[in-house]
N, C-alpha and C positions, 0 to 999 in steps of 0.2 A: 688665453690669459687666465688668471686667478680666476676676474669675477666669473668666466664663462665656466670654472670649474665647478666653482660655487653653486653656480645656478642648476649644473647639470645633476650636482648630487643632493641639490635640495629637490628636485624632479622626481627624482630615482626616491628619495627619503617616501617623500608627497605617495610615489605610485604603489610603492611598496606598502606604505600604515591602509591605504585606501583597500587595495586586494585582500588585505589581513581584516580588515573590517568586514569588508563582503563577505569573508568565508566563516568571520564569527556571527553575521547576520544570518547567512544562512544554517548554520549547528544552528543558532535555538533558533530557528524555527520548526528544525527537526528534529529538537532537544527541549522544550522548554523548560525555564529553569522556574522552580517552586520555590517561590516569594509570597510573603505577607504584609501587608501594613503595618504601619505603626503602631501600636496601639493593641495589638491581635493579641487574643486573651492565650495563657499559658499553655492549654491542649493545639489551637489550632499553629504555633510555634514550634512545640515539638512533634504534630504531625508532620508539618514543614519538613525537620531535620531528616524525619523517618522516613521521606519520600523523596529526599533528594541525596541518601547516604546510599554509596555506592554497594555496601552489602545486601542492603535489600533490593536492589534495582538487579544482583547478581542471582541473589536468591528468586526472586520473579523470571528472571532466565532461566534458569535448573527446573525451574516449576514449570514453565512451558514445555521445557524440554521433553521433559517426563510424559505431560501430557500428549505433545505429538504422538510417541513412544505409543502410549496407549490405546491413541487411536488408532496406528497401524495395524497394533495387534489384535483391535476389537475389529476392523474393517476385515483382517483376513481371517479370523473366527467368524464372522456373518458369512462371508461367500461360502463357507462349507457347511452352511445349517440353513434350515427353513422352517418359516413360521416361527411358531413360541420356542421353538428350541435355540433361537436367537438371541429371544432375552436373557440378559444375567445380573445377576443385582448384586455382582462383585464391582463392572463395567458401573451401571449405571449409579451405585454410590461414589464410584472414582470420578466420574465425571459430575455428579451434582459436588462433590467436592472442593474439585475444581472450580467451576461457576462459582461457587461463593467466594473465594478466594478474588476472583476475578470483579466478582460485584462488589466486595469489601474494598478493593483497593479502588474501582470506582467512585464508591461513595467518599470514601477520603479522602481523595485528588477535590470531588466538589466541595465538598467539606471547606477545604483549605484553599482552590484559588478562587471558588466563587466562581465572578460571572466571565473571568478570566480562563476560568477552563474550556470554553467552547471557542476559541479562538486560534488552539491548536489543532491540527487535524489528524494528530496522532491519539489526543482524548476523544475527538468525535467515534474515533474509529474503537478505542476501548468501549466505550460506550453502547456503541451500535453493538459489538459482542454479545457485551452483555444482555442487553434488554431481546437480540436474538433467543439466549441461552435459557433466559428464565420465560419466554414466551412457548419454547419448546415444552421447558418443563409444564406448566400449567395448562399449555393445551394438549399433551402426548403424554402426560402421567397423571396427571390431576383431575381433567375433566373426559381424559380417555378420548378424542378426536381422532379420527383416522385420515388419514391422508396429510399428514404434517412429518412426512420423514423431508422434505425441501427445508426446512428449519435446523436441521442439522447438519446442512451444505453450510453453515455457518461457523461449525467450529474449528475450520479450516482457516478461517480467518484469525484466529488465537494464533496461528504461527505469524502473522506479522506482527505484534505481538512484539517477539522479539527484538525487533529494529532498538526497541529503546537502550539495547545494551551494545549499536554502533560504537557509541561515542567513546566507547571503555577500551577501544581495540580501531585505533586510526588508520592502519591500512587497512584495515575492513571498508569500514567509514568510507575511505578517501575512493576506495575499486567499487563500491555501491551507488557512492553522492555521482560518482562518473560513469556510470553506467547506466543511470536515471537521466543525464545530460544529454549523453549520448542517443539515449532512445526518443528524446525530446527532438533532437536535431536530426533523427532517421525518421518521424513523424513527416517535418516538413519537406524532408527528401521526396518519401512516398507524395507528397503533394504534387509537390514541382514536377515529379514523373508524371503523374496522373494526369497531371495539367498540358505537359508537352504530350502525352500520347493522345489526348482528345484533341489538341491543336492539330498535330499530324497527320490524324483520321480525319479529320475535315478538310484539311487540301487534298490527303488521296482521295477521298468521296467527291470533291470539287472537280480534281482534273483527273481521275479515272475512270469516274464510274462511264461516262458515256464511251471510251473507250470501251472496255469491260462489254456492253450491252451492246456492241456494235461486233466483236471479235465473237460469242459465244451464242448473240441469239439463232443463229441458224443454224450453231451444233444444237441445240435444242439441251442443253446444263442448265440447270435452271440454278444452279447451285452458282455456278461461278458468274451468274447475270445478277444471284442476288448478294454475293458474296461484299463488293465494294457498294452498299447502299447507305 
């Protein structure tokens, strides 16, 4: 009947807004959007615009870029030198460069959401770069410390980093957000395995092992008597 049509395709309406909301719930949480108050004096408004316009969110991409770039080529100059012939203060003004770059836009993200910045885990994660990057600097340039190259396992992490220029390129986005799902649901695979194979090993341990220690003690194995324990 009509009504039964009615109802079927306000269902389908219902299911459909609901799935579009979960997938915009989930973009900002792995997008947040850069919002102000009411009220917010004229710089922290236009840092706003300047941190959520997509040319600079483009430009911070190219910038990572470059920097990957950099690091490769200074990681494959390091493996063919030793000692001070390592250092180079071409490298190392391109990377404190960088770090500032990196610390500036830190500060300006706080600047502007406040205490709303720490509630994404995409800023935690800018964050922790940072305060990596400039801990290097101060203890391996500044106060000269030795044994703090494990500080520079950090800059590794500027390539995620990147993620923030998903949202600008949806089938990216979409083969990423699903493949982060995916490893979620092969997580509790590995469980359930894990789980049925200790189930398993307790009934063969239950109703073999005396088998087992009955068929090979007096071939004198000790391997195969302790094998099912």
């Amino acid at each position: 009947s009509s009504t039964e049509k009615l109802a079927k395709a306000l269902t389908k309406t219902l299911t459909n807004s609901r799935s579009t909301e979960d997938e915009d719930n989930d973009e900002s949480e792995d997008h947040p959007e850069i919002t102000v108050e009411v009220g917010a004096s004229r710089l922290r408004q236009l840092s706003a615009c300047l941190l959520a316009h997509r040319e600079f969110n483009c430009c911070m991409g190219l910038t990572i870029a470059v920097n990957v770039l950099l690091m490769i080529v200074e990681l494959d100059k390091n493996t063919s030198c030793k000692g001070e012939a390592c250092e180079s203060l071409f490298f190392w003004a391109i990377n404190l460069s960088f770090l500032t770059i990196y610390t500036l836009e830190v500060i300006l993200r706080l600047y502007v959401m406040r205490s709303t910045f720490f509630l994404h885990p995409m800023n935690i994660l800018d964050l922790t770069v940072a305060v990596f990057g400039l801990a290097e600097v101060i203890l391996a340039d500044i106060l000269e410390l030795p044994n703090v190259k494990m500080l520079r396992l950090f800059r590794i992490a500027r390539i995620s980093r990147i993620a923030r220029l998903f949202k600008y390129f949806p089938t990216l986005y979409v083969l990423v957000r699903g493949f982060s799902r995916a490893m979620e649901a092969m997580m509790w695979g590995f469980i359930m395995i894990l789980f049925m194979l200790c189930l398993w090993a307790m009934v063969a341990v239950d109703t073999i092992h005396d088998i087992s220690v009955s068929v090979h003690s007096e071939s004198g194995n000790e391997w195969c008597v302790e094998a099912v324990t």
